[in-house]
Every structure is written in C-alpha cells, then in structure tokens.
N, CA, C and O atoms as a GROMACS GRO file, in nm:
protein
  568
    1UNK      N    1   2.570   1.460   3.924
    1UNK     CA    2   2.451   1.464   4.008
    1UNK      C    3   2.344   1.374   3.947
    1UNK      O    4   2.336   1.377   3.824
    2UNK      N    5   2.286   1.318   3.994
    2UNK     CA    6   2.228   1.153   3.965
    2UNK      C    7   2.039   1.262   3.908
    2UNK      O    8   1.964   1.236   3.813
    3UNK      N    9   2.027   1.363   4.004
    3UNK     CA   10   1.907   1.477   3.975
    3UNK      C   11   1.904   1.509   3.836
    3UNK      O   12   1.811   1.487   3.759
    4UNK      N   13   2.043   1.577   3.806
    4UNK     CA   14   2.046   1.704   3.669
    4UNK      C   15   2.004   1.522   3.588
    4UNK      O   16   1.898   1.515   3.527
    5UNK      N   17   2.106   1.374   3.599
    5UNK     CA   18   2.101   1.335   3.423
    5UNK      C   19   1.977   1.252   3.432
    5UNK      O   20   1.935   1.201   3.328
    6UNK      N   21   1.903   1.231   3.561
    6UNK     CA   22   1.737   1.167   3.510
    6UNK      C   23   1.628   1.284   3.451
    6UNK      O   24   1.528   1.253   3.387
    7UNK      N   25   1.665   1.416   3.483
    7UNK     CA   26   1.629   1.572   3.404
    7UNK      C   27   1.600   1.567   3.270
    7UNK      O   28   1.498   1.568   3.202
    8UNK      N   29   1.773   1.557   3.241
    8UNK     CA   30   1.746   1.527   3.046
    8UNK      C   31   1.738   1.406   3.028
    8UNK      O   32   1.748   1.366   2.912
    9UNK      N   33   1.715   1.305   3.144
    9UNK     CA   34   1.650   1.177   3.072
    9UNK      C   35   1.532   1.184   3.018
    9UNK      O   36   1.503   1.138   2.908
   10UNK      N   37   1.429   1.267   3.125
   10UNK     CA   38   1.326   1.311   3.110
   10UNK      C   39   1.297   1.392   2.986
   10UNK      O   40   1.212   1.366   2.902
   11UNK      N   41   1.381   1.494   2.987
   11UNK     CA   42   1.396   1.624   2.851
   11UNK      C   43   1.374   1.473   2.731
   11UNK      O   44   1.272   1.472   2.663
   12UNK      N   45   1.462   1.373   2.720
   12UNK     CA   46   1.437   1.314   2.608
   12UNK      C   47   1.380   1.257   2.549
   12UNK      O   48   1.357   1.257   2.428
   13UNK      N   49   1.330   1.156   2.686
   13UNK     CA   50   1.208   1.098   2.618
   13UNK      C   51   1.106   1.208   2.615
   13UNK      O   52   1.098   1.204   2.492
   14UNK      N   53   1.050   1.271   2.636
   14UNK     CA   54   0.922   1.385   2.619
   14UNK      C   55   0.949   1.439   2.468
   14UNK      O   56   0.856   1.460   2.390
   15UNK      N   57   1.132   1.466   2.424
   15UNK     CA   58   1.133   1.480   2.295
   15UNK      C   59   1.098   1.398   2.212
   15UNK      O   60   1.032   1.436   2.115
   16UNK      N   61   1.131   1.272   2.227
   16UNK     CA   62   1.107   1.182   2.146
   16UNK      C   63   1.004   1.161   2.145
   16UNK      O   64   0.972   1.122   2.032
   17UNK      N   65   0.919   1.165   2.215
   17UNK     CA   66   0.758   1.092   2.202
   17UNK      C   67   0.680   1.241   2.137
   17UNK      O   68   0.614   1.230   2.034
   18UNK      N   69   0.690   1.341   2.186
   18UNK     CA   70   0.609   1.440   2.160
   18UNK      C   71   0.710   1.550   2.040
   18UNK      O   72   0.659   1.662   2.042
   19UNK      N   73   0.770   1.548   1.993
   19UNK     CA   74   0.843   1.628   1.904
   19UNK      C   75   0.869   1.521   1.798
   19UNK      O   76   0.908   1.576   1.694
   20UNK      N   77   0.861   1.384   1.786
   20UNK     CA   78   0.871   1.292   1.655
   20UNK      C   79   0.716   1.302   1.566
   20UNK      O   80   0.617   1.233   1.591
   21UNK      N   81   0.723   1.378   1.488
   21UNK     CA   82   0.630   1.370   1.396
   21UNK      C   83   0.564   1.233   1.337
   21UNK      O   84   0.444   1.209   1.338
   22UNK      N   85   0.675   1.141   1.280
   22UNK     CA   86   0.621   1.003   1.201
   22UNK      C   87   0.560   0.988   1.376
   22UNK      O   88   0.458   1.056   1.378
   23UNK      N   89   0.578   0.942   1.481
   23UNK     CA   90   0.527   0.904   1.586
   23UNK      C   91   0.402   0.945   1.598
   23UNK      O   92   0.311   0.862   1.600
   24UNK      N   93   0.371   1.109   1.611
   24UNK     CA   94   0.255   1.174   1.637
   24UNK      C   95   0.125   1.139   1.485
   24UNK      O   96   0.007   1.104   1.488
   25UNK      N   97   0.192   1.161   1.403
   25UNK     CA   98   0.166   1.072   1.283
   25UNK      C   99   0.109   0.942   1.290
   25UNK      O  100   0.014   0.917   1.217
   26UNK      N  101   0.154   0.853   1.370
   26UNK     CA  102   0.100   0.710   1.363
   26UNK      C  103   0.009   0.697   1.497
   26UNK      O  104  -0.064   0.598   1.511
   27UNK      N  105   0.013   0.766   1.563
   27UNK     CA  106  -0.090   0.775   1.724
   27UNK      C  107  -0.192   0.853   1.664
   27UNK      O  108  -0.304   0.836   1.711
   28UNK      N  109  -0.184   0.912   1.598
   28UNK     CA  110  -0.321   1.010   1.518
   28UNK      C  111  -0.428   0.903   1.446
   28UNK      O  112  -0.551   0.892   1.451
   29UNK      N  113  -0.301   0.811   1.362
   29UNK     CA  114  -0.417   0.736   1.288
   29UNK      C  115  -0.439   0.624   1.313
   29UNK      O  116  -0.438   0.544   1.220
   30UNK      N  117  -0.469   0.574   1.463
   30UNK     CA  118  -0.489   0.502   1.533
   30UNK      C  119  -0.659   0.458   1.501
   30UNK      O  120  -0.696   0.359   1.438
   31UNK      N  121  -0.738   0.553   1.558
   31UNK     CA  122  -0.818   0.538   1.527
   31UNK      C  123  -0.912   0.514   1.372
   31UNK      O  124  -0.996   0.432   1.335
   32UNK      N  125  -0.857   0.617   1.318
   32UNK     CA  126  -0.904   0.537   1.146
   32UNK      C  127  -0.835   0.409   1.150
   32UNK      O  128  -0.912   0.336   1.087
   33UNK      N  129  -0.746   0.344   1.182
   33UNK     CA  130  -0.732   0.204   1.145
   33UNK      C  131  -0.824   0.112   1.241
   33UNK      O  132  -0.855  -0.005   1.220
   34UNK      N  133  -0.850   0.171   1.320
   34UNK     CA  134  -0.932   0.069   1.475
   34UNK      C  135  -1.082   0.081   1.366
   34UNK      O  136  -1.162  -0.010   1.388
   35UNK      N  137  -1.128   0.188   1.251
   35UNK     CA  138  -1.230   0.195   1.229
   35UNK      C  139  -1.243   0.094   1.097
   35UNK      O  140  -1.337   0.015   1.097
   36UNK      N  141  -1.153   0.095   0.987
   36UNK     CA  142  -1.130   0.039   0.897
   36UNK      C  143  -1.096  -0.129   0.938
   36UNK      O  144  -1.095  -0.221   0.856
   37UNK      N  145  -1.079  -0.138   1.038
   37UNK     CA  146  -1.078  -0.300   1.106
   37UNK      C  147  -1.202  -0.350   1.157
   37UNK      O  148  -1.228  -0.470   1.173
   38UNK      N  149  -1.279  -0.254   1.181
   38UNK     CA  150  -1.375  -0.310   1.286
   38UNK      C  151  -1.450  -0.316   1.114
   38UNK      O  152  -1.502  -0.423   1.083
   39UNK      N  153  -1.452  -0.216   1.024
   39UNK     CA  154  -1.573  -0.240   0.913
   39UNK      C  155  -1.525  -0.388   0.839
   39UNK      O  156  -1.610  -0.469   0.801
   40UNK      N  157  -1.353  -0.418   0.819
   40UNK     CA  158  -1.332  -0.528   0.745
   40UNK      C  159  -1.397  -0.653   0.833
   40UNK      O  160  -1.463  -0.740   0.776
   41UNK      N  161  -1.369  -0.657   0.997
   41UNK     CA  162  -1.445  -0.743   1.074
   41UNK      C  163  -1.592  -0.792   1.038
   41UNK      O  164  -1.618  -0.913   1.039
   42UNK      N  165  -1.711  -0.675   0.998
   42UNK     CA  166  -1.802  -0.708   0.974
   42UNK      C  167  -1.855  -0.765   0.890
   42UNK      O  168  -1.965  -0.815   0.908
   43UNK      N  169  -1.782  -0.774   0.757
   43UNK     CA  170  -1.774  -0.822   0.640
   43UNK      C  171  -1.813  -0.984   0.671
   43UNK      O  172  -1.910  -1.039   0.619
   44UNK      N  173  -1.732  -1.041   0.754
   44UNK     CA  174  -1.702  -1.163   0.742
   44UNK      C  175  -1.837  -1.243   0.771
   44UNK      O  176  -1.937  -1.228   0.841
   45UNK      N  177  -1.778  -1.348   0.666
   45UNK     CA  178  -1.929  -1.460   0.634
   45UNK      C  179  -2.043  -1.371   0.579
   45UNK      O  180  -2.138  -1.446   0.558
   46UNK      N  181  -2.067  -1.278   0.555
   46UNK     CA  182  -2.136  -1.204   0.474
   46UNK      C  183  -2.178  -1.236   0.328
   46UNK      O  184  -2.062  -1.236   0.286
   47UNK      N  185  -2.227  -1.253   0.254
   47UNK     CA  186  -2.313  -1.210   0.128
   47UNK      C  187  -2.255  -1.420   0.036
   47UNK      O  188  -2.215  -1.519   0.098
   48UNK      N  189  -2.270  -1.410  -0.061
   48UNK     CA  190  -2.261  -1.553  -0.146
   48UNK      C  191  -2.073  -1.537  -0.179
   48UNK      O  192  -2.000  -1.444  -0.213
   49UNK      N  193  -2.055  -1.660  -0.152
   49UNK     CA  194  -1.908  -1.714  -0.230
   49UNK      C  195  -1.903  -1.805  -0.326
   49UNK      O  196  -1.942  -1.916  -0.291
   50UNK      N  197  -1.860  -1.792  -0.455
   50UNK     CA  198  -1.814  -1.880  -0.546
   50UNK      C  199  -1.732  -2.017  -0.493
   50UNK      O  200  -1.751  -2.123  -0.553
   51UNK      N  201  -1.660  -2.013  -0.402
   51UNK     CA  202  -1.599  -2.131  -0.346
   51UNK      C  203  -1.470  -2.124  -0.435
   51UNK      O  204  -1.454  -2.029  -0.512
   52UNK      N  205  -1.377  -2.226  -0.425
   52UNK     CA  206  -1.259  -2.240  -0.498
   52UNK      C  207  -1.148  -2.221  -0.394
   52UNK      O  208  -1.153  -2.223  -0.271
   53UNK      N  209  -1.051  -2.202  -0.475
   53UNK     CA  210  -0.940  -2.193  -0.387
   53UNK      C  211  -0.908  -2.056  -0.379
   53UNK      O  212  -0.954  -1.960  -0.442
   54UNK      N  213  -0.817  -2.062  -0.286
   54UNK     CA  214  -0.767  -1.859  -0.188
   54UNK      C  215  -0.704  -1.835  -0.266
   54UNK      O  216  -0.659  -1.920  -0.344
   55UNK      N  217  -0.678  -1.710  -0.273
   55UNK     CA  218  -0.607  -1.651  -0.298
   55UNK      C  219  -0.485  -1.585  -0.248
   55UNK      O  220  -0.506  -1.491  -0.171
   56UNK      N  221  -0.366  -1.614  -0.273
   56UNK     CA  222  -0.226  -1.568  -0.223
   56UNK      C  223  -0.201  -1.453  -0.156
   56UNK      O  224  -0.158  -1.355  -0.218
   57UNK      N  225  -0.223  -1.449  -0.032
   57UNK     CA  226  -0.181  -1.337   0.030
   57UNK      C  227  -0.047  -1.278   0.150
   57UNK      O  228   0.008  -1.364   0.219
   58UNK      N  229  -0.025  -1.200   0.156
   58UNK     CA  230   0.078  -1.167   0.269
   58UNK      C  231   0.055  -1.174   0.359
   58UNK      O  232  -0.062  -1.204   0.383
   59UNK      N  233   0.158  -1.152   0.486
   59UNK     CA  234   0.131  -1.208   0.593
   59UNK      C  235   0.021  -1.068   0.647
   59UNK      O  236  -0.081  -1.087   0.714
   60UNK      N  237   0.062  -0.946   0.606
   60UNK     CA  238  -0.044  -0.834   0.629
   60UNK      C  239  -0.184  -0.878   0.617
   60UNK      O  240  -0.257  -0.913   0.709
   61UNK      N  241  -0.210  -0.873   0.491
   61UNK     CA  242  -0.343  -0.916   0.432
   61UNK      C  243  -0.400  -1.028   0.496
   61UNK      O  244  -0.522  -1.024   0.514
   62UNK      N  245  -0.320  -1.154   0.544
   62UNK     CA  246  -0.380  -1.232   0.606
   62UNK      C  247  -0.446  -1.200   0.758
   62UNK      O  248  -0.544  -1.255   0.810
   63UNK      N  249  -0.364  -1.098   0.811
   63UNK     CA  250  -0.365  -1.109   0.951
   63UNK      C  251  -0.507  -0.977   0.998
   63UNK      O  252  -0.576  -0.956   1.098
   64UNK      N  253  -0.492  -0.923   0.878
   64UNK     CA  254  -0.629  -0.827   0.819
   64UNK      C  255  -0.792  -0.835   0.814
   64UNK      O  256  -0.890  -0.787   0.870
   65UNK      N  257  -0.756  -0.927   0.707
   65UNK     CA  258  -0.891  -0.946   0.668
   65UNK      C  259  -0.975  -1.132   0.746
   65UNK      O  260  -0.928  -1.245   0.765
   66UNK      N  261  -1.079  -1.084   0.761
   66UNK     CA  262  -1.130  -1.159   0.839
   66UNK      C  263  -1.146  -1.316   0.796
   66UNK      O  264  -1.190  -1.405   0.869
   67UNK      N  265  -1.097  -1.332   0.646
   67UNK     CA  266  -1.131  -1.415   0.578
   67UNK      C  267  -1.116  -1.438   0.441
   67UNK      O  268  -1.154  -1.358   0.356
   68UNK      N  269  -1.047  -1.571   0.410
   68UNK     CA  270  -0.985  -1.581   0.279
   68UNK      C  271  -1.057  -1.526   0.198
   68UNK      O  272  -1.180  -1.533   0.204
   69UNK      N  273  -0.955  -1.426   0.055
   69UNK     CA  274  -1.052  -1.399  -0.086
   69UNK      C  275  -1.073  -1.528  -0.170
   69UNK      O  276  -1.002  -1.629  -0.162
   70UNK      N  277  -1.170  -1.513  -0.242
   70UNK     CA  278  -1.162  -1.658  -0.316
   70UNK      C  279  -1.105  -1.613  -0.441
   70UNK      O  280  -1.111  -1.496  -0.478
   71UNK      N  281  -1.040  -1.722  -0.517
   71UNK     CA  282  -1.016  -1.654  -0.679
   71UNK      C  283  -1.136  -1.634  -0.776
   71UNK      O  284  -1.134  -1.552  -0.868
   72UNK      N  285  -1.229  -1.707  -0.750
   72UNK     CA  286  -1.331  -1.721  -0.827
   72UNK      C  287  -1.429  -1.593  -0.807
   72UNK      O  288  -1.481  -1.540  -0.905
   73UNK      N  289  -1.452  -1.544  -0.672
   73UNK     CA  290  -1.497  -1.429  -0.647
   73UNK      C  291  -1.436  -1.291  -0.679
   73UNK      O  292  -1.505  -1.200  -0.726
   74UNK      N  293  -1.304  -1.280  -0.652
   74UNK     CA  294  -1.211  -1.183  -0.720
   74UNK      C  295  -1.245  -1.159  -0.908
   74UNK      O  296  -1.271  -1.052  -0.963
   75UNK      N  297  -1.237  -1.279  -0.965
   75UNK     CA  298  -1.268  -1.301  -1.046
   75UNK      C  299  -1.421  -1.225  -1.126
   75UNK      O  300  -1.427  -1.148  -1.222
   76UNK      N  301  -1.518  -1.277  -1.051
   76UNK     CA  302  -1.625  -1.230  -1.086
   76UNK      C  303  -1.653  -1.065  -1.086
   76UNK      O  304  -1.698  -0.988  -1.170
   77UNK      N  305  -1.604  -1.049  -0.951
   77UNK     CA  306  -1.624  -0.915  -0.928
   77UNK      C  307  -1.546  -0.832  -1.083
   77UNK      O  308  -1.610  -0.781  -1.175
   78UNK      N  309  -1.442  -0.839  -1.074
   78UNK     CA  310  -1.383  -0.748  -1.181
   78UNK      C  311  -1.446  -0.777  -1.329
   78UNK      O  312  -1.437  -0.696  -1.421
   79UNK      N  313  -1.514  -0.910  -1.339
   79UNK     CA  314  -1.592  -0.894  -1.456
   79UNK      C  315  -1.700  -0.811  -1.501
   79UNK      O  316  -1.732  -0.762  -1.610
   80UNK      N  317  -1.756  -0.808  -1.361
   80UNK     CA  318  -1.928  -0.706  -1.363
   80UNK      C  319  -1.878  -0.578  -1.298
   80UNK      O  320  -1.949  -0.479  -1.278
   81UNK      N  321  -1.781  -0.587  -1.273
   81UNK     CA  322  -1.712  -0.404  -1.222
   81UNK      C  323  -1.723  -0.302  -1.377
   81UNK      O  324  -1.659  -0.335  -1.477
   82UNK      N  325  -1.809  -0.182  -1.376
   82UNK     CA  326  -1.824  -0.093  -1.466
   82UNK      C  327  -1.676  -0.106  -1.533
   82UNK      O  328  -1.583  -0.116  -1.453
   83UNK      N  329  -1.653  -0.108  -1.643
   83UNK     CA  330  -1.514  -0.071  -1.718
   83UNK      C  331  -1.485   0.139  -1.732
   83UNK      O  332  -1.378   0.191  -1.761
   84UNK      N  333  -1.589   0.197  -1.707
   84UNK     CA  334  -1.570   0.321  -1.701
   84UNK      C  335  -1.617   0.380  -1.614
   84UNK      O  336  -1.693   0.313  -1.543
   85UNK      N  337  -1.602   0.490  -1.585
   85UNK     CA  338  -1.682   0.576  -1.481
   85UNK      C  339  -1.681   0.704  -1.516
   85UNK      O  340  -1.581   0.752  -1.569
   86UNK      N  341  -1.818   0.795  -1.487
   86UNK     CA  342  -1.914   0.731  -1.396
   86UNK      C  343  -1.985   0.634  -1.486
   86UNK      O  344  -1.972   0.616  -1.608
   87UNK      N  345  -2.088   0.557  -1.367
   87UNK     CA  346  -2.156   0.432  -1.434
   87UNK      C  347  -2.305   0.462  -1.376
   87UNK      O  348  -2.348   0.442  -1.262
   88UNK      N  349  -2.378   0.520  -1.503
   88UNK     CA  350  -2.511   0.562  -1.401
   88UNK      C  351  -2.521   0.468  -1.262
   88UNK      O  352  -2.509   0.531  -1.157
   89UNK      N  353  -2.538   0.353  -1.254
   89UNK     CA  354  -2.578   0.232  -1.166
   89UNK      C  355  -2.515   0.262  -1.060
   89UNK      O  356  -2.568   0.215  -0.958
   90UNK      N  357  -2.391   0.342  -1.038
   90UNK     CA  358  -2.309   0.367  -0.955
   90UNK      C  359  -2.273   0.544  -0.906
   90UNK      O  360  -2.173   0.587  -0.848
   91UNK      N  361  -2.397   0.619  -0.955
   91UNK     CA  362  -2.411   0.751  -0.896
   91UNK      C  363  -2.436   0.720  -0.789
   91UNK      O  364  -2.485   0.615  -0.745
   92UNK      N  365  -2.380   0.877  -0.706
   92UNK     CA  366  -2.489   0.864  -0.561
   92UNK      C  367  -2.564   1.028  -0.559
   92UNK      O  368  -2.524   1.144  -0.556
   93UNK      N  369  -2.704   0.953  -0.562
   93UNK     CA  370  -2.821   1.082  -0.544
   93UNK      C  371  -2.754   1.209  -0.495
   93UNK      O  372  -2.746   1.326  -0.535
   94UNK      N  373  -2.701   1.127  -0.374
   94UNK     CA  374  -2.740   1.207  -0.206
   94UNK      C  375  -2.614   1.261  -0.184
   94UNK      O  376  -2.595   1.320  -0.078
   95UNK      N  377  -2.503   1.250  -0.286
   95UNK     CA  378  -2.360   1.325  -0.278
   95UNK      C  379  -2.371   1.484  -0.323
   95UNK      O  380  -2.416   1.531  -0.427
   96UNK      N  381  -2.298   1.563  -0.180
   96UNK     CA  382  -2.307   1.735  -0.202
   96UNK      C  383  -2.190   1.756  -0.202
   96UNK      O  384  -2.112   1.696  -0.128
   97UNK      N  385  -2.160   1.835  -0.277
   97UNK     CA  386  -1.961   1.915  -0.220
   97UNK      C  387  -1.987   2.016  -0.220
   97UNK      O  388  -2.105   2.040  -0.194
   98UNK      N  389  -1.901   2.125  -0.247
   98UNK     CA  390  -1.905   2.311  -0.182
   98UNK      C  391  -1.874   2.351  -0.353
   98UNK      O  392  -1.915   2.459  -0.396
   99UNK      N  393  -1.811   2.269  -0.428
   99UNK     CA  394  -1.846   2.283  -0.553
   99UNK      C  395  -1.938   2.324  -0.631
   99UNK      O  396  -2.040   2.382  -0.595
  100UNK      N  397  -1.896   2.286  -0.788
  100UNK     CA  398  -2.050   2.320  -0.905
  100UNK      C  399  -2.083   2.188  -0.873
  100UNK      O  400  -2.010   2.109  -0.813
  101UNK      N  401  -2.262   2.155  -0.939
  101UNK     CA  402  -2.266   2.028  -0.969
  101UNK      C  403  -2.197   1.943  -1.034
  101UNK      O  404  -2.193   1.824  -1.006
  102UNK      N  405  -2.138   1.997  -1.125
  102UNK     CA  406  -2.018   1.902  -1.256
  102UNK      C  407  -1.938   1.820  -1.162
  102UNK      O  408  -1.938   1.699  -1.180
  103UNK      N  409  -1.851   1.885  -1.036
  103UNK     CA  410  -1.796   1.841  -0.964
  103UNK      C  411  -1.834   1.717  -0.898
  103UNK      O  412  -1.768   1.646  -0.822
  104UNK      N  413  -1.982   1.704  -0.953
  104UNK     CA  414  -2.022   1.557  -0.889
  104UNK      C  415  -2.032   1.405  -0.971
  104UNK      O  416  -2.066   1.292  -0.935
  105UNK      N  417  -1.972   1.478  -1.132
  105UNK     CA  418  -2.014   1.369  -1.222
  105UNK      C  419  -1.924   1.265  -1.198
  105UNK      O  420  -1.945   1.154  -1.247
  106UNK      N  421  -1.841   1.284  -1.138
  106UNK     CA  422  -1.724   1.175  -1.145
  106UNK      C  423  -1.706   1.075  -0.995
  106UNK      O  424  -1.627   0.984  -0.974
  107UNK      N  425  -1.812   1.132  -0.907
  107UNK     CA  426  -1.795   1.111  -0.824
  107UNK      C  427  -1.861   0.985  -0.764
  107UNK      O  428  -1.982   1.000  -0.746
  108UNK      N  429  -1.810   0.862  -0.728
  108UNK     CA  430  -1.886   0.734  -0.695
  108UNK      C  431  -1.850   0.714  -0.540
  108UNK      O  432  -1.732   0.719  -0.504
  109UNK      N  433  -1.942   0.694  -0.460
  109UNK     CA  434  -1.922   0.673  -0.342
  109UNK      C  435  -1.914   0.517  -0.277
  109UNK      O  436  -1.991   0.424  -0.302
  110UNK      N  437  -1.805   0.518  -0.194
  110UNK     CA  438  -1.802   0.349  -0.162
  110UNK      C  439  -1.939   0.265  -0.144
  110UNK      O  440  -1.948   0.148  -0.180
  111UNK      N  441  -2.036   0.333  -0.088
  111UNK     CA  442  -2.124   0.262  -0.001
  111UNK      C  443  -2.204   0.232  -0.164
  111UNK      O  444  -2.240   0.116  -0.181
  112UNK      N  445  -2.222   0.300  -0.245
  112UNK     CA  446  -2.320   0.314  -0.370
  112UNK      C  447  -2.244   0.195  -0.495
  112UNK      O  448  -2.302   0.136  -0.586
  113UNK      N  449  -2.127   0.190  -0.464
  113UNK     CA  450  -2.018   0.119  -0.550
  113UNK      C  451  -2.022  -0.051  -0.495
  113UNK      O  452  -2.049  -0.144  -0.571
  114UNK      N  453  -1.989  -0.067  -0.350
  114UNK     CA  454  -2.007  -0.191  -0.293
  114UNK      C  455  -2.157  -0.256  -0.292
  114UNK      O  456  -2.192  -0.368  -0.330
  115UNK      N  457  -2.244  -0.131  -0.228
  115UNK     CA  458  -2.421  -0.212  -0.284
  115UNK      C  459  -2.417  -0.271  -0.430
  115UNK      O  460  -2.481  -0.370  -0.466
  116UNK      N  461  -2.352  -0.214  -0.488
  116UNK     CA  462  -2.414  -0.240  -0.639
  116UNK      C  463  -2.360  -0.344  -0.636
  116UNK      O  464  -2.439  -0.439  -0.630
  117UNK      N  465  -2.269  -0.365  -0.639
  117UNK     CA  466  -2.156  -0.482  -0.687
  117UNK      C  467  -2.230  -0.663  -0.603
  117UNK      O  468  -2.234  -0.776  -0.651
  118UNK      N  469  -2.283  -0.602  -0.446
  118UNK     CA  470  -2.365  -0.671  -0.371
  118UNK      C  471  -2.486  -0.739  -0.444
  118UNK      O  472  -2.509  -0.852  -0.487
  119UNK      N  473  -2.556  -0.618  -0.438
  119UNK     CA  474  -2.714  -0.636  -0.504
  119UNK      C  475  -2.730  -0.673  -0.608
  119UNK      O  476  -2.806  -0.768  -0.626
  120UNK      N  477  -2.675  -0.624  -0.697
  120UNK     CA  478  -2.671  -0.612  -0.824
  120UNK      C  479  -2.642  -0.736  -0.923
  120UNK      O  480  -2.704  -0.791  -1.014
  121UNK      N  481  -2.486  -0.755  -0.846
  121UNK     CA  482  -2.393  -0.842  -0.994
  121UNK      C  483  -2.346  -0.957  -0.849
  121UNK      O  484  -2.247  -1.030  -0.852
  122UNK      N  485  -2.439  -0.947  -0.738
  122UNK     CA  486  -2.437  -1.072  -0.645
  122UNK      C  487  -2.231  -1.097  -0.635
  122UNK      O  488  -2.180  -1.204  -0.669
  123UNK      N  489  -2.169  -1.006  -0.596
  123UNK     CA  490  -2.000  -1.063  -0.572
  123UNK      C  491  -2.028  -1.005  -0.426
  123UNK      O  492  -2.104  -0.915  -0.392
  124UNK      N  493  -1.919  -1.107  -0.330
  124UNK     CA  494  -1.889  -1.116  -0.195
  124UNK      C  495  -1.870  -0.985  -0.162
  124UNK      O  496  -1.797  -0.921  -0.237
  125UNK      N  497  -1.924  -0.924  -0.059
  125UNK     CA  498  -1.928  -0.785   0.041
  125UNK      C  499  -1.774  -0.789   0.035
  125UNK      O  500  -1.711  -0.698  -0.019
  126UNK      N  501  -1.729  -0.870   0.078
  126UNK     CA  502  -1.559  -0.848   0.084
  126UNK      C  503  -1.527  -0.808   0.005
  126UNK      O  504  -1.523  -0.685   0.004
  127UNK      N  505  -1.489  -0.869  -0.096
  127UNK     CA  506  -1.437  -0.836  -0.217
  127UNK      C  507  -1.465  -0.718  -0.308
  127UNK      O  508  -1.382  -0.674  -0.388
  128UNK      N  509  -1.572  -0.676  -0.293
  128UNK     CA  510  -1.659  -0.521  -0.333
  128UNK      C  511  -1.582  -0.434  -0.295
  128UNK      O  512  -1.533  -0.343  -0.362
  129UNK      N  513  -1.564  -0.462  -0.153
  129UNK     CA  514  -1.502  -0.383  -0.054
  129UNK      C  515  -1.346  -0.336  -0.075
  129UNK      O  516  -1.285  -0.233  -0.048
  130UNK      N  517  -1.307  -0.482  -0.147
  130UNK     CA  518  -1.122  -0.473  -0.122
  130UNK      C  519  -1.142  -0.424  -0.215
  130UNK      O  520  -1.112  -0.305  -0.205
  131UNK      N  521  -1.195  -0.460  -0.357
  131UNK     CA  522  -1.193  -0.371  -0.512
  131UNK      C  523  -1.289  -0.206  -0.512
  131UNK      O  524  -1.365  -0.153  -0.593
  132UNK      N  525  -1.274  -0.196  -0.471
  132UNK     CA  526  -1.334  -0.033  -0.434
  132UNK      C  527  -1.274   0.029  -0.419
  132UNK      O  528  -1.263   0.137  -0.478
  133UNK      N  529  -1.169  -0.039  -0.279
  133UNK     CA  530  -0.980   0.022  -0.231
  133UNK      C  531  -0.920   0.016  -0.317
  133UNK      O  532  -0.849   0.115  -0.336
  134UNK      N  533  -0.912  -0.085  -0.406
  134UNK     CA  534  -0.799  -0.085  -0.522
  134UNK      C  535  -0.799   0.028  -0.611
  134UNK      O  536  -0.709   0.093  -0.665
  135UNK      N  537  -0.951   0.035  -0.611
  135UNK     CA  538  -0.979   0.166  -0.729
  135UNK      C  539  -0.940   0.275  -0.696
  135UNK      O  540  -0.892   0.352  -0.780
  136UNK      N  541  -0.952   0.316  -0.533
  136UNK     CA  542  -0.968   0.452  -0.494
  136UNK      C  543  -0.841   0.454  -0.460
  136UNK      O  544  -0.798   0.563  -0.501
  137UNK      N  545  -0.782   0.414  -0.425
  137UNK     CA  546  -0.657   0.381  -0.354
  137UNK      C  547  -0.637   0.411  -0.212
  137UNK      O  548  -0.557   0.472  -0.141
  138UNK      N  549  -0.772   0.324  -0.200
  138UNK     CA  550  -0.752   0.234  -0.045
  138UNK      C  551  -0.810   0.406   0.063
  138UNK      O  552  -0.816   0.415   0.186
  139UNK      N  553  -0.837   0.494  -0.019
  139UNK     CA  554  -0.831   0.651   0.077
  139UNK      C  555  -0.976   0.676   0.128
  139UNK      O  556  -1.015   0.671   0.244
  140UNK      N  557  -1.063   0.712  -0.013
  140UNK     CA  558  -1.202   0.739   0.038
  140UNK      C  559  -1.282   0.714  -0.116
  140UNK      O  560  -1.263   0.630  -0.204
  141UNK      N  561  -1.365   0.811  -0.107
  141UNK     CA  562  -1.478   0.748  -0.231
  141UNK      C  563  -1.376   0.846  -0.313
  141UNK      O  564  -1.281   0.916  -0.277
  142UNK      N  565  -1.449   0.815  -0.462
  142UNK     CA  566  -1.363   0.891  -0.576
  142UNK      C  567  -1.424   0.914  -0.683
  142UNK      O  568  -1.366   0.970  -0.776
   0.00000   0.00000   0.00000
C-alpha cells in the first residue's frame, strides 16, 4: 500500500531530525555561533596593526575571521599578555557569582582582558580577542 510506506517514511524522517541528538545539538547552537560571528565581524579594521606578513591559517580560520592576523601583532600581544593571573590590570570590579568573594580572585572577564590588551599595551582588537579564546578555551571568561 503506497499509504502505510510514505507513513514510516514520515515516522523516519521526524526520527531522524527530532530524536538525533548531535542534530538537536547543532540547531541549538546556531545561534551562539550567528553571535560569535557577528562579534568577530565587528572587529574588523578596528584598533592599530603592526603590518607584516599573515599569518598561516586554515581554511576554517580563514573563512571566519574577518581579516588576516598579522605575525607581528600576534607577536606583540603575547609579549604584554600578563604571564600570570590574576593581573590586578585585568580584574573586573563589576564581576558577582552566587559564591564567596575568593571565588572571584581568579576570575578575568573577556571584555576587561581585551580592553586592556586594547588600551593599554595598544595590540589589535582582533587579536586580544583570538588570545583571550586561546586562554579560555574559546568558552567564556575564566
């Protein structure tokens, strides 16, 4: 009957789309990536560049970021990047958790970490940005 097998055609795809977890999984984080694109978008042409030549990237990374890293900027940044943490220069006032206060000594927030690195020690918004991820591992502040 041509009825009953477009039925469990139906039964299957509805399984597959709505009972595949990695699926529901990757439609969930749709939006954090639409958000994390639109912030790498804004970056671009933003703050002073050292100039020089790019830096080697994948075809990911290329198709990513709005705009070549430089080596010379990569460079800089990790020179004036705190070697420890926390780094007074790199508290944030205005950070609360449900915690003790102690729970806050360790705690550096992206936005307080990238200003500095901006304002401060003058390295590309980008690059603040990508070395912040490296530190945290790419998740949230830390």
């Amino acid at each position: 009957d041509g009825g009953l097998s477009s039925e469990y055609r139906m039964q299957f795809f509805v399984y597959l789309a709505f009972g595949s977890g990695p699926l529901l999984t990757g439609l969930s984080s749709l939006p954090t990536l639409q958000k994390d694109y639109s912030a790498l978008q804004s970056l671009a042409g933003t703050g002073s560049s050292r100039g020089g030549p790019s830096m080697d990237l994948n075809v990911l990374e290329k198709a990513f970021l709005p705009e070549q890293l430089r080596v010379a900027d990569v460079l800089h940044a990790i020179e004036v990047c705190p070697s420890e943490f926390p780094a007074e220069k790199l508290t944030n006032p205005d950070a609360t958790c449900a915690g003790s206060v102690e729970d806050l000594q360790n705690y550096v927030s992206s936005g307080v970490f990238i200003k500095s690195l901006v304002e401060i020690e003058d390295c590309s918004p980008l690059v603040a940005d990508r070395l912040f991820h490296a530190f945290s591992g790419g998740t949230s502040d830390y």
